[in-house]
C-alpha positions as CSV (number, residue, x, y, z in Angstrom):
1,X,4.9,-50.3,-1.2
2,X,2.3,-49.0,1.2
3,X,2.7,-47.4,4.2
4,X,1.2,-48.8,7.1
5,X,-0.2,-46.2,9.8
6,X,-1.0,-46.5,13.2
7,X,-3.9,-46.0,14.9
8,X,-2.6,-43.0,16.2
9,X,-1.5,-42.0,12.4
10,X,-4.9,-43.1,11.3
11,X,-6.3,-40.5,14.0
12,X,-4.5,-37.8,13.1
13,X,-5.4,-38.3,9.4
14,X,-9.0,-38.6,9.6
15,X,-9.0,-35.7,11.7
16,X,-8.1,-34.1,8.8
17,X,-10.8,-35.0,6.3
18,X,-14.4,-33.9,5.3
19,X,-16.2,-35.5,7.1
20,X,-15.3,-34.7,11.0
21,X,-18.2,-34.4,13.9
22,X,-15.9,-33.2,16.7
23,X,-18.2,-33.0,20.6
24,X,-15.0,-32.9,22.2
25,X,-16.1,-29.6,24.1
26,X,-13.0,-28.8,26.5
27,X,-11.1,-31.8,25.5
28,X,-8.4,-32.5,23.1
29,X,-8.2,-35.5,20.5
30,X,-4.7,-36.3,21.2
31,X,-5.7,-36.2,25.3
32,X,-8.1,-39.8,24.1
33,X,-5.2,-41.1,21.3
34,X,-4.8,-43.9,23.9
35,X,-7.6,-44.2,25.8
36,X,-9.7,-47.8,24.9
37,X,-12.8,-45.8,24.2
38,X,-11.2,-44.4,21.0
39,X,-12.6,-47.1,18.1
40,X,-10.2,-47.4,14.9
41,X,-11.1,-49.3,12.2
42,X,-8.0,-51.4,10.7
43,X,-8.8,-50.0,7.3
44,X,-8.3,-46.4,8.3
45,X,-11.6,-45.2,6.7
46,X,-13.2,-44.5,10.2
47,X,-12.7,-43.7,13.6
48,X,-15.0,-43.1,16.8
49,X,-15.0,-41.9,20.1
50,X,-17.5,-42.6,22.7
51,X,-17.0,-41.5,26.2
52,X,-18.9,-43.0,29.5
53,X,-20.2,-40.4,31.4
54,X,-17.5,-40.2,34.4
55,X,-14.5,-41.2,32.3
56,X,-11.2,-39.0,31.6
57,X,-9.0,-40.3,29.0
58,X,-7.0,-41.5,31.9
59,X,-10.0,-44.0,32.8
60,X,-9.4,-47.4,31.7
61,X,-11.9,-49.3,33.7
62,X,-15.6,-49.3,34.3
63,X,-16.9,-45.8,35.0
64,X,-19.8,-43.5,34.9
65,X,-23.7,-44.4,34.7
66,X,-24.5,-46.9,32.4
67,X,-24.5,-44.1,29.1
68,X,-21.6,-42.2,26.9
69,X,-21.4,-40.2,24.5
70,X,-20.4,-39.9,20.7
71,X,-17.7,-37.3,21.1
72,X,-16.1,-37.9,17.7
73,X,-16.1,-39.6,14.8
74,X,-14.3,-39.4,11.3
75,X,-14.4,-40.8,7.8
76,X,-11.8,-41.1,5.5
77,X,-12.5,-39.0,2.0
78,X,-14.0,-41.4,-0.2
79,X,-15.5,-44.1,2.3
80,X,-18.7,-45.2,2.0
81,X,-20.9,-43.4,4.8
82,X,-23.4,-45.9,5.4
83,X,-21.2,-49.1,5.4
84,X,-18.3,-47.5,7.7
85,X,-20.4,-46.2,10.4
86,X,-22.1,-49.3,10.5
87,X,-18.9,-51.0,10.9
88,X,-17.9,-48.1,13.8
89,X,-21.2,-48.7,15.9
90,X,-20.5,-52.2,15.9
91,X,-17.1,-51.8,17.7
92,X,-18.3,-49.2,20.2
93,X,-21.3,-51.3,20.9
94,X,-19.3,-54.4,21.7
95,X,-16.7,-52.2,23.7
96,X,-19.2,-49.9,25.6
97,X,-20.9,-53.3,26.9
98,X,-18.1,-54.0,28.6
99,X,-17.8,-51.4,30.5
100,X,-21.5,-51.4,31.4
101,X,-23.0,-48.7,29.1
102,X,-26.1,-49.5,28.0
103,X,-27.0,-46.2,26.2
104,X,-25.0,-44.1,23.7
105,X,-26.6,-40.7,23.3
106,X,-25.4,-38.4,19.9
107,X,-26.0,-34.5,19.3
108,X,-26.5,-33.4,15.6
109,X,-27.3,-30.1,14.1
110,X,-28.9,-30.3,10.3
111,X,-26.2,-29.0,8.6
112,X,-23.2,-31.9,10.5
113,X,-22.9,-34.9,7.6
114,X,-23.8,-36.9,10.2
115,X,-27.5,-35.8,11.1
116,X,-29.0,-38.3,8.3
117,X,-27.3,-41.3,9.2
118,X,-28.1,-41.4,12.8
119,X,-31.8,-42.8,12.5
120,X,-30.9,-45.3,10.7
121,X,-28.1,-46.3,12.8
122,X,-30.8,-47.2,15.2
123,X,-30.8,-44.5,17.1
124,X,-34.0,-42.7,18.4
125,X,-34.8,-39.0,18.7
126,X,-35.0,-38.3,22.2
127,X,-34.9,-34.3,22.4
128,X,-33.9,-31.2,21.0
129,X,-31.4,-28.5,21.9
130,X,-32.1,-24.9,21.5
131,X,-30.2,-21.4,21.6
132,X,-31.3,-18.2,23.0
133,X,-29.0,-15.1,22.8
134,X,-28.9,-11.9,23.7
135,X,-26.9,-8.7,23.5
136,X,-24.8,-8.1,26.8
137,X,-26.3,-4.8,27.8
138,X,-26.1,-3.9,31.5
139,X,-28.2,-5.7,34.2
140,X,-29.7,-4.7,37.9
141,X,-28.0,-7.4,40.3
142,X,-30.5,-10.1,40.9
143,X,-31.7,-10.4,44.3
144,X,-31.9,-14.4,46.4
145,X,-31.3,-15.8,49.2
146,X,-28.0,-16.9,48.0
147,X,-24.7,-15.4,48.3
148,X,-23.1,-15.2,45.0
149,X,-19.1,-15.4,45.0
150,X,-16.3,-16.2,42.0
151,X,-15.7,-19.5,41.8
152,X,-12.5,-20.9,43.6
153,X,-11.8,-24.6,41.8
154,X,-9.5,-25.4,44.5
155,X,-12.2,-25.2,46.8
156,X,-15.3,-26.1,44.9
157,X,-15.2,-29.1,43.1
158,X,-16.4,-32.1,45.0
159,X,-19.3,-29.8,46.0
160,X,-20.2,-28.8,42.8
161,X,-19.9,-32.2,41.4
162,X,-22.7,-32.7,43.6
163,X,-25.0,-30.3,42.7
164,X,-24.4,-31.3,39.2
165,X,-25.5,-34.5,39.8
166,X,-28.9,-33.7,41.7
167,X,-29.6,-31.0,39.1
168,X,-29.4,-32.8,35.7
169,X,-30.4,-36.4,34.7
170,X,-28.6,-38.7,33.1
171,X,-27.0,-38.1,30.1
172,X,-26.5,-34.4,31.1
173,X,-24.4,-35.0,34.3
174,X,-20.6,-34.1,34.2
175,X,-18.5,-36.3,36.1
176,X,-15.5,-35.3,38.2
177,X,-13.0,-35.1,35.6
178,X,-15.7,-33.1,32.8
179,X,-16.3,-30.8,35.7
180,X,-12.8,-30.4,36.5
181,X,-11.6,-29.6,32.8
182,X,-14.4,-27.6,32.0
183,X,-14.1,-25.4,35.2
184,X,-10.2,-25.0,34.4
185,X,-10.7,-24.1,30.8
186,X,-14.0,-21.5,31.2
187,X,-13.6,-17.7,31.4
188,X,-15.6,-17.8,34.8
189,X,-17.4,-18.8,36.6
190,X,-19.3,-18.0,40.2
191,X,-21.3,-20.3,42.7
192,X,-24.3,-19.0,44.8
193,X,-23.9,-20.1,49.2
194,X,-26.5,-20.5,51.9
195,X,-25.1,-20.8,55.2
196,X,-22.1,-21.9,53.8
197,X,-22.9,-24.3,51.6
198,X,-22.8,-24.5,47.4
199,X,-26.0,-24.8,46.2
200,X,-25.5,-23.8,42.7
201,X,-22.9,-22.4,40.3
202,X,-22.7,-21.2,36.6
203,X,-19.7,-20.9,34.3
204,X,-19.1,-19.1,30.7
205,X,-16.4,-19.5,28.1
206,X,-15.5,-16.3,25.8
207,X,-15.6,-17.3,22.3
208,X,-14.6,-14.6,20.9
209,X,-13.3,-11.1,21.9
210,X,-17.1,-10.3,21.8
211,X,-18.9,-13.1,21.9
212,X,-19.2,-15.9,25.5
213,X,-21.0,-18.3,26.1
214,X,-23.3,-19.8,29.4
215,X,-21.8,-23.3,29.2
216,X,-23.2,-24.3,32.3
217,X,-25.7,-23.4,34.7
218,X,-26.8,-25.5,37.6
219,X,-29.3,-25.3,41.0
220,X,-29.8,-27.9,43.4
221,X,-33.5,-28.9,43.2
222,X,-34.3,-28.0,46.9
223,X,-32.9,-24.6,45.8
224,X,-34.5,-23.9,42.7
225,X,-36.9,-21.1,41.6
226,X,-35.9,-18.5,44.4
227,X,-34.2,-16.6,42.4
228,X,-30.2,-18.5,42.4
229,X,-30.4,-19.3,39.1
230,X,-30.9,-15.6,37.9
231,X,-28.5,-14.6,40.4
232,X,-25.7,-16.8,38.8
233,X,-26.8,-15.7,35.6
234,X,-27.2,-12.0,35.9
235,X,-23.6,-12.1,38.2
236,X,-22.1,-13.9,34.9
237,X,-23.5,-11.5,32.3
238,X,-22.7,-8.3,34.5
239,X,-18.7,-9.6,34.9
240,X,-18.7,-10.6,30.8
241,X,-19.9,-6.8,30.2
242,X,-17.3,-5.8,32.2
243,X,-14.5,-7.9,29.9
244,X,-16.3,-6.2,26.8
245,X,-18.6,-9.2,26.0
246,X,-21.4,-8.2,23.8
247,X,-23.1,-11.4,22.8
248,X,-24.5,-13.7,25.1
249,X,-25.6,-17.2,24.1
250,X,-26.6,-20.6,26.0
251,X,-28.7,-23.9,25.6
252,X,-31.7,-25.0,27.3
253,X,-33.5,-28.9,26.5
254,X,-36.5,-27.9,24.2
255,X,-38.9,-29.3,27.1
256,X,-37.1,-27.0,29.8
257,X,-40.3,-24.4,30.3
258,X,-39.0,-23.2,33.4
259,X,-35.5,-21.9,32.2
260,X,-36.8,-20.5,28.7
261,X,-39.0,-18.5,30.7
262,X,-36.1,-16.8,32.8
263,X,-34.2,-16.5,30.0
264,X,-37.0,-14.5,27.9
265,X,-37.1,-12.2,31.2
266,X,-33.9,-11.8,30.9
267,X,-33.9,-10.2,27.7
268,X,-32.6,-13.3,25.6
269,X,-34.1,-14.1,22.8
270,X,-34.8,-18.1,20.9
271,X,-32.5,-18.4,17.6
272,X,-33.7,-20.4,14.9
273,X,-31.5,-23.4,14.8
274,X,-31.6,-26.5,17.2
275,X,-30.0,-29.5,17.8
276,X,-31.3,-33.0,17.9
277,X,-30.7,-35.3,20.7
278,X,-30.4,-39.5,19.7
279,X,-30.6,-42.0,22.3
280,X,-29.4,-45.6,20.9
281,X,-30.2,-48.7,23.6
282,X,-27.1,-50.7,23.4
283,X,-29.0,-54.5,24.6
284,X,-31.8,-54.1,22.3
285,X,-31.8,-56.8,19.7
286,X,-30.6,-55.1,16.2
């Protein structure tokens, strides 16, 4: 007699297999087991996650700006690639629509299983990721019209979720509750002040004893290229030093001139590999 799981059974298990592409950043799986973007297949082969930008796994209405993200998705050992993620994108499209999103946006590197499925999925190639690093040797403090000062979450939030949201586009926005978690679980994290006010902020997440990582640095567009965004930077490399960080990476958008430049003048360096940024339209006729 077979054993029937549950969907939260089924989760757990296919977290377990080969093939896993896990986004989940600062989240946990079991944070989403309940949550109705969380797409199980009856079968057990696959499962999906697809998050609206805005949305906490506490969300269960409409949310965010019309896109999500593929945050994870799993297939059973054995299942037919092709078939079941044909069969996943067909529940998260009929789902997302409900809740208004009309893009689903995916991040592959070459080496995840799931890179050479996505095209023919539907999805479109919309931009590529790429890594500079550097070692963490010591730095002059940067000098802006800003005052730089450690982040107090407490304090900060609603003001940074603002900044964030003039300073990226959509998909690359964090809502309150991304902001929130990410902020809670980073290493540090410091904001630069005029008169008062945030007008830009930068957190990193240690890795490893030696190794952090610039998850996220932001300027408000009124406030940009005076220096504030080196400022954050430099103030985050100097306090990761002084933790015993040796490693430095981040990301920047391929088309991003304006930050590779700073971060080649700030001694970092471009790494070979890149990610790939898909953009599928959810109303387009398939």
């Amino acid at each position: 007699m077979s054993v029937v799981l549950s969907p939260v059974e089924m989760t757990h298990r296919l977290n377990t297999q080969r093939r896993v592409m896990d986004w989940l950043h600062w989240w946990r799986l079991e944070e989403w087991q309940r949550s109705p973007f969380l797409q199980v297949l009856e079968d057990g082969k696959g499962a999906a996650l697809a998050v609206p930008i805005g949305c906490s796994p506490l969300s269960q209405g409409q949310c965010g700006t019309g896109q999500a993200w593929l945050r994870w998705c799993a297939l059973a050992n054995g299942a037919s690639a092709g078939r079941t993620l044909r069969q996943l994108l067909e529940r998260l499209r009929t789902h997302l629509v409900l809740f208004g999103v009309r893009e689903l946006w995916a991040l592959t590197l070459t080496s995840d299983w799931l890179h050479p499925y996505v095209a023919d999925l539907g999805f479109r190639l919309s931009e590529h990721i790429i890594t500079f690093a550097r070692g963490n040797a010591a730095l002059s403090e940067a000098q802006s019209p800003a005052q730089v000062s450690p982040l107090m979450l407490s304090l900060d939030l609603d003001a940074l979720v603002e900044v964030d949201a003039t300073a990226f586009n959509p998909p690359w926005q964090l809502g309150y509750a991304d902001l929130r978690r990410l902020l809670r679980t980073a290493t540090l994290g410091y904001v630069a002040l005029v008169d008062c006010r945030i007008v830009g902020y930068v957190c990193a997440l240690r890795e490893r004893y030696d190794e952090a990582h610039i998850v996220r640095l932001a300027v408000a567009p009124n406030w940009q290229r005076r220096g504030i965004g080196r400022a954050l930077l430099t103030a985050a490399m100097r306090a990761l030093a002084e933790r015993g960080v040796t490693y430095i990476s981040l990301n920047t958008m391929a088309s991003n001139a304006a930050a590779q430049r700073l971060y080649s003048q700030l001694g970092f360096v471009r790494e070979r590999r890149r990610g790939f940024v898909w953009c599928l339209r959810l109303d387009e006729d398939r």
